[in-house]
N, CA, C and O of each residue as an XYZ file, in Angstrom:
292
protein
N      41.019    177.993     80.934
C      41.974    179.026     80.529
C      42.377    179.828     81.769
O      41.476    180.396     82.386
N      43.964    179.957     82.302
C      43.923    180.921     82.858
C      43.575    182.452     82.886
O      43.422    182.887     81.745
N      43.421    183.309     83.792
C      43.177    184.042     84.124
C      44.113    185.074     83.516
O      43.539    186.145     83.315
N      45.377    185.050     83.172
C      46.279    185.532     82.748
C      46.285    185.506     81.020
O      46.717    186.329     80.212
N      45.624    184.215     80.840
C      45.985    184.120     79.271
C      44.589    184.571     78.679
O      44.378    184.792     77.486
N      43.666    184.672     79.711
C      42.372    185.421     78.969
C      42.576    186.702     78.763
O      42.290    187.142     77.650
N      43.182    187.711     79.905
C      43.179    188.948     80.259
C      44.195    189.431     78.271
O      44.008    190.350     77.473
N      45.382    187.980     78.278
C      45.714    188.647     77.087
C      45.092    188.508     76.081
O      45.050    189.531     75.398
N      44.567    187.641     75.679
C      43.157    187.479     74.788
C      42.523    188.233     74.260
O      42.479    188.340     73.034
N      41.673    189.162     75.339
C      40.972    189.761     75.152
C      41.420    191.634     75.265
O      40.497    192.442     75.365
N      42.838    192.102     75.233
C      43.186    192.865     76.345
C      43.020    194.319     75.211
O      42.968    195.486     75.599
N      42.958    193.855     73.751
C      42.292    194.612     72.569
C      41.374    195.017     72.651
O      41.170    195.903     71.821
N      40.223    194.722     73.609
C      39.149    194.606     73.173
C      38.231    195.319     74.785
O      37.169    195.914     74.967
N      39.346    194.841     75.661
C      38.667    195.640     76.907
C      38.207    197.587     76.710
O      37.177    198.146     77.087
N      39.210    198.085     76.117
C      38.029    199.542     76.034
C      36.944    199.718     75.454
O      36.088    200.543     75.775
N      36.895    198.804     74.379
C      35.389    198.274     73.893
C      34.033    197.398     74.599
O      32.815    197.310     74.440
N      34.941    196.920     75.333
C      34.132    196.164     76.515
C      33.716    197.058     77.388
O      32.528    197.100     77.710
N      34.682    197.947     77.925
C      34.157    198.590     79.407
C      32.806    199.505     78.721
O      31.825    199.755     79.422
N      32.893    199.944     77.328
C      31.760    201.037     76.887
C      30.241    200.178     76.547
O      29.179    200.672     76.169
N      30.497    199.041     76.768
C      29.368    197.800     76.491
C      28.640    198.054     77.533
O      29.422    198.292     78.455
N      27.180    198.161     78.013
C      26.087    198.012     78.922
C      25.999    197.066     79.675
O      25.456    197.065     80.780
N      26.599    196.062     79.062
C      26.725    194.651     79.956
C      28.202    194.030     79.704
O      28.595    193.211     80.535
N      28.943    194.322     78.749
C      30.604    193.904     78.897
C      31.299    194.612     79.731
O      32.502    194.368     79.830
N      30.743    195.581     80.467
C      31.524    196.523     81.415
C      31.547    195.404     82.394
O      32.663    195.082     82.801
N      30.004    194.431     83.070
C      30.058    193.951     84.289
C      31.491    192.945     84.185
O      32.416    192.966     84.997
N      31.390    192.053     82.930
C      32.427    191.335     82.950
C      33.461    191.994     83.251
O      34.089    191.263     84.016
N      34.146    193.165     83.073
C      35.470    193.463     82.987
C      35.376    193.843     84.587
O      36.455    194.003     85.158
N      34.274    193.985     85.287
C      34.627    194.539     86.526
C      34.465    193.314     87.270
O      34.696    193.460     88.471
N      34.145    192.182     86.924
C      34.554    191.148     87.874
C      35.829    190.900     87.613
O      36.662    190.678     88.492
N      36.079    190.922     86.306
C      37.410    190.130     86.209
C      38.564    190.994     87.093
O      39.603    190.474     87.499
N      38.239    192.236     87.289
C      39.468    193.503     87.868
C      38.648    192.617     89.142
O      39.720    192.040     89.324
N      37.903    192.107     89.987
C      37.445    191.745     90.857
C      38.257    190.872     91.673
O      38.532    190.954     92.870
N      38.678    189.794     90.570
C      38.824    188.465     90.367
C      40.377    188.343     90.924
O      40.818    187.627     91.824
N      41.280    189.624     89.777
C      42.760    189.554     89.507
C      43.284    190.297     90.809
O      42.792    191.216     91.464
N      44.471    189.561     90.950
C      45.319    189.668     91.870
C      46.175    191.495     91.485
O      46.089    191.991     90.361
N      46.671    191.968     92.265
C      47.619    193.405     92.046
C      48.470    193.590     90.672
O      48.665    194.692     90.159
N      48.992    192.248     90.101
C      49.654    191.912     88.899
C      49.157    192.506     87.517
O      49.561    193.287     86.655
N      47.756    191.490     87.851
C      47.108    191.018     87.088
C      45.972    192.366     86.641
O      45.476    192.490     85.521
N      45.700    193.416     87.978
C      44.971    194.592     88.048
C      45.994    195.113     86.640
O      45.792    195.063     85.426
N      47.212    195.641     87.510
C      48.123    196.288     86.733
C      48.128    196.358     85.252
O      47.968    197.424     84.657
N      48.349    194.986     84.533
C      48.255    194.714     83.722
C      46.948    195.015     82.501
O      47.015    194.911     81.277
N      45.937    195.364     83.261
C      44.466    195.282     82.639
C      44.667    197.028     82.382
O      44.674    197.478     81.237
N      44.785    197.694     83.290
C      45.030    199.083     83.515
C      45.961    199.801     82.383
O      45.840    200.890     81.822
N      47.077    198.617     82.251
C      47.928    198.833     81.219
C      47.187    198.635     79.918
O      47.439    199.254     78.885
N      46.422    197.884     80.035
C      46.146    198.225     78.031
C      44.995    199.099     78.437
O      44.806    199.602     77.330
N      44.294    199.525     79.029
C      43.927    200.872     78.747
C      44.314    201.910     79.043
O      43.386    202.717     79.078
N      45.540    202.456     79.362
C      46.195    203.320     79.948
C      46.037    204.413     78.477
O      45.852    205.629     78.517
N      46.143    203.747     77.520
C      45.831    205.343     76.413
C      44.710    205.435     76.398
O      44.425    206.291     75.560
N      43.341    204.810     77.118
C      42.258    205.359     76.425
C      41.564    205.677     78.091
O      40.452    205.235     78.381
N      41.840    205.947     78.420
C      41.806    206.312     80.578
C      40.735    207.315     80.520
O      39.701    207.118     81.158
N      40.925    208.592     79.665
C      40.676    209.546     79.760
C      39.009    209.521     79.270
O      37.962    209.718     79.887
N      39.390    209.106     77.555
C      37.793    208.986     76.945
C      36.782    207.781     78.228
O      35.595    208.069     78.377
N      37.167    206.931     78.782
C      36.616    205.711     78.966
C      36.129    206.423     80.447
O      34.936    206.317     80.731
N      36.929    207.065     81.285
C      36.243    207.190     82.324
C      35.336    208.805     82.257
O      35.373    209.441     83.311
N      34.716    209.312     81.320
C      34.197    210.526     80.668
C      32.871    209.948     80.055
O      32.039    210.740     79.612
N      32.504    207.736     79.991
C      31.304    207.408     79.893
C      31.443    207.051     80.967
O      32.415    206.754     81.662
N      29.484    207.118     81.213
C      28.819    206.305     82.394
C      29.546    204.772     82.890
O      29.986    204.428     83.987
N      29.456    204.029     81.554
C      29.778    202.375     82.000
C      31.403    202.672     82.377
O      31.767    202.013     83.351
N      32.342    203.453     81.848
C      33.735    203.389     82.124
C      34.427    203.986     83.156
O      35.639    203.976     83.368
N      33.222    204.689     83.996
C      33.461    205.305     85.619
C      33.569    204.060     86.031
O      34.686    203.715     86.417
N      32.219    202.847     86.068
C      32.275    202.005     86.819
C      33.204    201.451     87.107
O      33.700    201.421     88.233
N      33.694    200.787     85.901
C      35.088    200.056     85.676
C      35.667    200.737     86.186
O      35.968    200.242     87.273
N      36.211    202.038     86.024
C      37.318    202.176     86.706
C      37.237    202.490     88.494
O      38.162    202.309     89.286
N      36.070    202.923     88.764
C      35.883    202.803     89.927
C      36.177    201.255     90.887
O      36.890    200.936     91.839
N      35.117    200.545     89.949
C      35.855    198.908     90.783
C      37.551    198.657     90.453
O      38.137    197.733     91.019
N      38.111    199.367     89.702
C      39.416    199.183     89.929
C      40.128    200.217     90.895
O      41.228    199.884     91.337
N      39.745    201.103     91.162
C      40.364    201.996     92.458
C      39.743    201.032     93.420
O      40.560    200.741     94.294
N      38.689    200.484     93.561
C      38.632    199.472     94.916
C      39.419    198.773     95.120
O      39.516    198.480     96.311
N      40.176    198.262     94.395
C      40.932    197.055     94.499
C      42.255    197.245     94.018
O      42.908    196.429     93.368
N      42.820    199.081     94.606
C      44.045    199.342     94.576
C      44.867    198.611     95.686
O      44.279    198.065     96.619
N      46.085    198.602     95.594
C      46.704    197.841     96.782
C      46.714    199.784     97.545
O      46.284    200.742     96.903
N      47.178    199.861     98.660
C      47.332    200.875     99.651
C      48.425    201.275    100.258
O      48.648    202.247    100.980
N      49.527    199.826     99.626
C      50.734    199.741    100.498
C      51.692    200.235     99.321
O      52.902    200.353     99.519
């Protein structure tokens, strides 16, 4: 499966994931994994829940490995 067609797959289900103890790691490889597009896109389906998600422990992480892997330019 691509990488693209998982991200939509599952893309319901990622703010539920990032609050998981161990579905967070997955979501932070996959922001690992994805290209600037593909970041974007992940960011986008949680863009309404930003606030609650990075206010838990597991949903700093996540979003922290996704400020790593902002573009700069």
């Amino acid at each position: 499966m691509e990488r693209e067609s998982f991200i939509d797959e599952i893309s319901c289900f990622l703010g539920e994931f990032i609050q998981n103890d161990y579905a967070n790691y997955m979501v932070q490889t996959l922001v690992g994994c994805c290209n600037s597009k593909q970041r974007l896109k992940v960011f986008g389906f949680l863009k309404n829940q930003t606030i609650e998600l990075i206010t838990l422990k597991q949903g700093t992480f996540a979003f922290q490995q996704m400020i790593c892997y902002m573009d700069t330019h």
